[in-house]
VOPAGU-2260 file (C-alpha; in pm, 1 decimal, decimal comma):
REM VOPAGU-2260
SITE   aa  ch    i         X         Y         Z
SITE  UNK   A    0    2107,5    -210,8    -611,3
SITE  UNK   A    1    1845,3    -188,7    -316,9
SITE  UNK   A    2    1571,3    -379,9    -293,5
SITE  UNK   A    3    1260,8    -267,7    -112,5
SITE  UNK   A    4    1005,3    -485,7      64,2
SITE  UNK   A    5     658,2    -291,0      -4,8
SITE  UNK   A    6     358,1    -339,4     119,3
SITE  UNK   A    7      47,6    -202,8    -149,6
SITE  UNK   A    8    -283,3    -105,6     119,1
SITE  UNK   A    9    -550,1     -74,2    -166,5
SITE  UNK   A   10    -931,6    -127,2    -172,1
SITE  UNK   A   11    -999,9    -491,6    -386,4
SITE  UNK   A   12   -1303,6    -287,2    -566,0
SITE  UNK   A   13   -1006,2     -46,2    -695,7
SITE  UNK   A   14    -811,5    -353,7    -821,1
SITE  UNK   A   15    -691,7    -116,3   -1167,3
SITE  UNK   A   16    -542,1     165,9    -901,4
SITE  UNK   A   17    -319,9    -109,4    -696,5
SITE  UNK   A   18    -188,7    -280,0   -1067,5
SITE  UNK   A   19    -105,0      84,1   -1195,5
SITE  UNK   A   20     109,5      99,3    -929,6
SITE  UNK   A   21     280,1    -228,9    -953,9
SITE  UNK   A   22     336,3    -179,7   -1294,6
SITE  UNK   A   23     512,6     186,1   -1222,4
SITE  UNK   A   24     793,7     -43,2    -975,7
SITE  UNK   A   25     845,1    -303,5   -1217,1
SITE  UNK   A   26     896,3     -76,5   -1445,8
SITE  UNK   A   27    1130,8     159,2   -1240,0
SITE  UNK   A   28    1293,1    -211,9   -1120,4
SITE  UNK   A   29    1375,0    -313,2   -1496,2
SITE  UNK   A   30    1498,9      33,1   -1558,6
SITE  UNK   A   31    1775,3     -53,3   -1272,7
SITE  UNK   A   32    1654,4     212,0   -1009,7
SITE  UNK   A   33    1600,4     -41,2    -746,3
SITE  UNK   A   34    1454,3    -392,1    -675,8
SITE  UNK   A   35    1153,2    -457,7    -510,1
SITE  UNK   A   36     937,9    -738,8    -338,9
SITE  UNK   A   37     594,8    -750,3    -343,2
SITE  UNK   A   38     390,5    -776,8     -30,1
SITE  UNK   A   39      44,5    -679,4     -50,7
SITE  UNK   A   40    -247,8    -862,6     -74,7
SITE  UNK   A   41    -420,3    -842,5    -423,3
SITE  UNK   A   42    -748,2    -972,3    -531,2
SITE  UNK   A   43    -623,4   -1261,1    -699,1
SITE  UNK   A   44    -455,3   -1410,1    -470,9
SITE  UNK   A   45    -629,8   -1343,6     -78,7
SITE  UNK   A   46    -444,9   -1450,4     228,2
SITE  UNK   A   47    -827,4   -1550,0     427,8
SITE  UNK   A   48   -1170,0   -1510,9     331,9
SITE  UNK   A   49   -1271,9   -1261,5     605,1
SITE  UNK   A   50   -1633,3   -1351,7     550,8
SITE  UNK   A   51   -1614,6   -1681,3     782,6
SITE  UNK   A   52   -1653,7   -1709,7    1121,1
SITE  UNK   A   53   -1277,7   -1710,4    1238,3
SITE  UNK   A   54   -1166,5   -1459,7     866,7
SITE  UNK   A   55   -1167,1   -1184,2    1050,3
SITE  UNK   A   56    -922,8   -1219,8    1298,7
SITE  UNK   A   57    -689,7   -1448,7    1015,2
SITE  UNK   A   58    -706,6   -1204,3     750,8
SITE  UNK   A   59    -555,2    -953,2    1053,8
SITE  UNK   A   60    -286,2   -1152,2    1207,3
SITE  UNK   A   61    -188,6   -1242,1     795,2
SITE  UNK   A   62    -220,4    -887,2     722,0
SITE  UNK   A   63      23,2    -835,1    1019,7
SITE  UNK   A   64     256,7   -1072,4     861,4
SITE  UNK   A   65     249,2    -919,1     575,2
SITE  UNK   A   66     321,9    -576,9     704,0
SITE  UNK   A   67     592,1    -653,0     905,4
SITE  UNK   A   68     860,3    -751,4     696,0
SITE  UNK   A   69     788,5    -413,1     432,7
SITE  UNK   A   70    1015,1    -158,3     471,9
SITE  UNK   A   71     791,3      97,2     264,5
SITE  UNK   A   72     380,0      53,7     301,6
SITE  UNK   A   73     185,6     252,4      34,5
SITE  UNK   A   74    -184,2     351,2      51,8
SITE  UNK   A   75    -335,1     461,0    -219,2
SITE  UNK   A   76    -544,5     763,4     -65,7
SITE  UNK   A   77    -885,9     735,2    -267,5
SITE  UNK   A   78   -1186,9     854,6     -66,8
SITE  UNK   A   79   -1278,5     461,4     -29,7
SITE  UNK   A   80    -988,0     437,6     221,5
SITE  UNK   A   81   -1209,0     655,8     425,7
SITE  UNK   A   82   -1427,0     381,8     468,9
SITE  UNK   A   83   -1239,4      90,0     487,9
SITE  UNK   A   84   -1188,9     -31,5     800,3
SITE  UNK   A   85    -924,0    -312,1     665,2
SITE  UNK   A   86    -758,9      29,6     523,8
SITE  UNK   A   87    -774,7      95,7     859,8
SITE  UNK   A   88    -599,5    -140,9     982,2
SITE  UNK   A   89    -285,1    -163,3     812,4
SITE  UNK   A   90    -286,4     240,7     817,0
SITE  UNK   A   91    -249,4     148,8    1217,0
SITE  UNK   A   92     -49,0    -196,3    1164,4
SITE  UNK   A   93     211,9     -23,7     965,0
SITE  UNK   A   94     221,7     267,4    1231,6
SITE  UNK   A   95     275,9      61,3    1493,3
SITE  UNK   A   96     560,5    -108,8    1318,5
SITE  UNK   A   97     689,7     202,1    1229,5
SITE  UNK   A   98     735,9     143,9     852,5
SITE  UNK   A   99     809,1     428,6     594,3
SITE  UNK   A  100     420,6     515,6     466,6
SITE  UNK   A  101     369,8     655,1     112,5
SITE  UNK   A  102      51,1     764,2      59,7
SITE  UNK   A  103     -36,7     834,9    -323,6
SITE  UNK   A  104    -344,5    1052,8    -404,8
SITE  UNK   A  105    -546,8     933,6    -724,3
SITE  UNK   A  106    -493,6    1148,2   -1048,0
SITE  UNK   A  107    -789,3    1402,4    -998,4
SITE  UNK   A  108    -895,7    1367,5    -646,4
SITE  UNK   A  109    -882,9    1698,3    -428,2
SITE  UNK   A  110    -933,0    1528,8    -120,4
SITE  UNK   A  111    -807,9    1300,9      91,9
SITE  UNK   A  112    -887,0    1056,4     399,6
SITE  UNK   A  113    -775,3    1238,3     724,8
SITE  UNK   A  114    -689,2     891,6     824,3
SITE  UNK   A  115    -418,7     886,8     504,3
SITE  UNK   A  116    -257,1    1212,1     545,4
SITE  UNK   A  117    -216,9    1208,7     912,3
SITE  UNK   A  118     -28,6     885,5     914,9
SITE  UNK   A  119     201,2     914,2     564,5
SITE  UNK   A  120     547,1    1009,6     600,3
SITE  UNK   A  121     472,2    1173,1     232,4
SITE  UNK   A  122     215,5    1236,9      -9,3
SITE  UNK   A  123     261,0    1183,7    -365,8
SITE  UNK   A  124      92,0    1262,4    -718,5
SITE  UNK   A  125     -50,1     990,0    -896,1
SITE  UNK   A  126     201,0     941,1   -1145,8
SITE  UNK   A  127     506,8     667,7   -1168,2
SITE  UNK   A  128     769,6     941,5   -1109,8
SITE  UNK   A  129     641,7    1068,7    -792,9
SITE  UNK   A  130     556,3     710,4    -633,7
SITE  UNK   A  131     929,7     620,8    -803,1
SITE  UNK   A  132    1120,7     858,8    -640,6
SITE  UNK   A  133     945,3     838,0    -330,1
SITE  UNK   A  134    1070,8     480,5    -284,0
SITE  UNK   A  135    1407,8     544,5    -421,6
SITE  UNK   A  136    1430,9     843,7    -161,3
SITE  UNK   A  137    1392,9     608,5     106,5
């Protein structure tokens, strides 16, 4: 069975969207369609307060490391992204890298960030079998 290295890009204030998601690939992992390893960054556990003199550039180069070993980076495309500039950045990190991006639009939202759909390889639904099969696709 595969096993996919993914990176989760998700606004901390949207902490529910990010463990929907998680849930949907451990789910989809204990049905057998693949393994997966979880690289993001979530709330409870942060790489580098980025509120300190020297965060900034720490929580980047972590971020970085972070990024780099994924093989799939999802963003979940909520208007916030379009104002996040750590968004931002692994939008670009993952881009330069040249990693597999899966961006998943919230259940209801008709838009989304320019920034998002410019850069994903494919958009999904917000449900578990679109961001499922996405992965498994890859």
């Amino acid at each position: 069975m595969k096993t996919y290295n993914i990176f989760i890009s998700h606004a901390w204030k949207y902490t529910e969207h990010y463990n929907k998601v998680v849930q949907w690939l451990n789910e989809a992992q204990s049905e057998g369609k693949f393994n997966w390893k979880n690289y993001s960054v979530p709330e409870h556990d942060p790489l580098i307060d980025p509120n300190t003199s020297s965060g900034k550039t720490k929580l980047k180069n972590a971020l970085e490391a972070q990024i780099k070993p994924a093989s799939i980076v999802i963003i979940l495309a909520g208007m916030y992204a379009a104002h996040s500039d750590w968004i931002d950045f692994e939008i670009d990190t993952a881009v330069s890298y040249e990693k597999y991006i899966i961006g998943v639009k919230p259940w209801g939202q008709e838009r989304i960030p320019t920034k998002v759909s410019n850069n994903a390889d494919i958009m999904v639904g917000w449900n578990k079998s679109s961001v499922v099969d996405a992965v498994a696709a890859r």
